[in-house]
Every structure is written in structure tokens, then in C-alpha cells.
N, C-alpha and C positions, 0 to 999 in steps of 0.2 A: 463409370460406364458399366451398365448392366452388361454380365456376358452369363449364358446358358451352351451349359453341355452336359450330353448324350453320352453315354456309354450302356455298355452288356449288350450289346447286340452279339447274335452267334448265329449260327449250322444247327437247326437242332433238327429231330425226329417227330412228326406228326404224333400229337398226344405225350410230349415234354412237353418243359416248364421253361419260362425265364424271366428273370428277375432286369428291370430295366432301371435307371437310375439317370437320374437329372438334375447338375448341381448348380444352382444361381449365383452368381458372383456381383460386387458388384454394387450393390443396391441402398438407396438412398432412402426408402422409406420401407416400415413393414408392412404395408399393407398392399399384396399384390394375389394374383392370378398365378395360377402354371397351367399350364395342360398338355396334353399330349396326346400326338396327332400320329401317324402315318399318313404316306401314299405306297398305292402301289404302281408296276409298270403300266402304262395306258390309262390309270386314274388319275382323279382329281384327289386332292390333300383333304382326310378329314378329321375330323374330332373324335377323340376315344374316351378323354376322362379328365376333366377340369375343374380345379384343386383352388381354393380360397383361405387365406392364412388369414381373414380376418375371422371367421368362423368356425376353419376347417371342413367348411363343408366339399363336400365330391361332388359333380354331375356326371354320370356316366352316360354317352351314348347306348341307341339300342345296341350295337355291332359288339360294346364290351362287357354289357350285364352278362351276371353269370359267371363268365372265366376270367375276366382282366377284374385287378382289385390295386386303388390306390393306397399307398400308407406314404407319412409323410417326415420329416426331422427339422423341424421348423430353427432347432439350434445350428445346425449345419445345412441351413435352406437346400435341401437337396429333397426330392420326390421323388417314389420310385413307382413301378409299373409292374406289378405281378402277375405276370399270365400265365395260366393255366390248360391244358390242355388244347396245344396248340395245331391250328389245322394249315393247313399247305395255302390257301384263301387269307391267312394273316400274313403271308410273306409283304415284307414291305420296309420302307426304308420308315424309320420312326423318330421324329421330331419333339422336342421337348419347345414349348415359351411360354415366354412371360408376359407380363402387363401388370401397371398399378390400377391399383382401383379403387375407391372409397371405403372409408374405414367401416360406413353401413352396408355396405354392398355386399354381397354373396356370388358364387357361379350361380345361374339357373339355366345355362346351356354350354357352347362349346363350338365355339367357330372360328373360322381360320382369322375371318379378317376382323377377329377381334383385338389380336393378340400382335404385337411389336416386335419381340426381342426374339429372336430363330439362333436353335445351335444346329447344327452342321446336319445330324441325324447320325443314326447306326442302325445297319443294314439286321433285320431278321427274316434268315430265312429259312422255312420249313418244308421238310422231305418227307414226301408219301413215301 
């Protein structure tokens, strides 16, 4: 049974950094999806940046070009989420999943109801 989880969520200061991490357990074949998502209070769940181990390719939403950067450790299937100069507007509770997907296949976007496998989330939140 696939299981996914979320850590490094913190308290930080408007224009810090944090480093998010997302580790897969679990998993039956290599060839899957990850991404990661937030919601915030009163939104809807969306896509930030979604991660393909058959290629390694990234698709980044508009919302994290620029500041969020994935890197990945495909030996210890874990993914992680770098962001960068963080504004009070990324507060939000931040979700890691998965999905398998064809050994030809690539991300070319990033959607909620694409993805299966949900860990719990951790909370970022940012102070003006």
C-alpha cells in the first residue's frame, strides 16, 4: 500500500525560505507521479509542481514559477519543495500525492483529481 507523507512545514517570516519534503512508501512499480499541492483557508486545493520519475520532468504552475523549485532522490523516493521568498498569500496547509502512470508518460500539468494517494499535509505559515 502506497503511503505519502509531508513534513517541514513551520512559522516562518514574509521573505524566508522553506524547504518541504515528501516521502513515498510503499510502491509497487517505478513509474509514478508526485506533486504538490496546497489549500488555503476559504480555497479550493491547487497544484504547485508536479514531479514524473519516468523522465524527471517538473511542471510548475503559474502560482510557483520563480520562487518554489522541485528537486527530487528517486533512491529514497522522497521529493522535496523549495521555496523561496515566501509571502503571507502562501500560508496554507500543503499536500504531497502520488499516482502511477505510464512508463511513456510525462507530467504536462497538475491537478487535484488527477492524483490517488493524499498524506495528511503540514501547515505553512507566513508572517507579515
Amino acid at each position: 500500500e502506497v503511503r505519502v507523507v509531508e513534513s517541514g512545514g513551520a512559522l516562518v517570516q514574509a521573505g524566508g525560505s522553506l524547504r518541504l519534503s515528501c516521502v513515498v512508501s510503499g510502491l509497487s512499480f517505478d513509474e509514478y507521479a508526485v506533486g504538490w499541492f496546497r489549500q488555503a483557508p476559504g480555497k479550493t486545493r491547487e497544484g504547485i509542481a508536479c514531479f514524473s520519475s519516468t523522465d524527471e520532468n517538473t511542471y510548475y504552475s503559474t502560482s510557483a514559477q520563480g520562487r518554489f523549485a522541485v528537486s527530487s532522490d528517486l533512491a529514497k523516493n522522497t521529493l522535496y519543495l523549495q521555496m523561496n521568498n515566501l509571502k503571507p498569500e502562501d500560508t496554507a496547509v500543503y499536500y504531497c500525492a502520488q499516482r502511477y502512470i505510464h512508463v511513456m508518460d510525462t507530467v504536462s500539468d497538475c491537478e487535484v483529481y488527477q492524483y490517488d494517494r493524499w498524506g495528511q499535509g503540514t501547515q505553512v505559515t507566513v508572517s507579515s
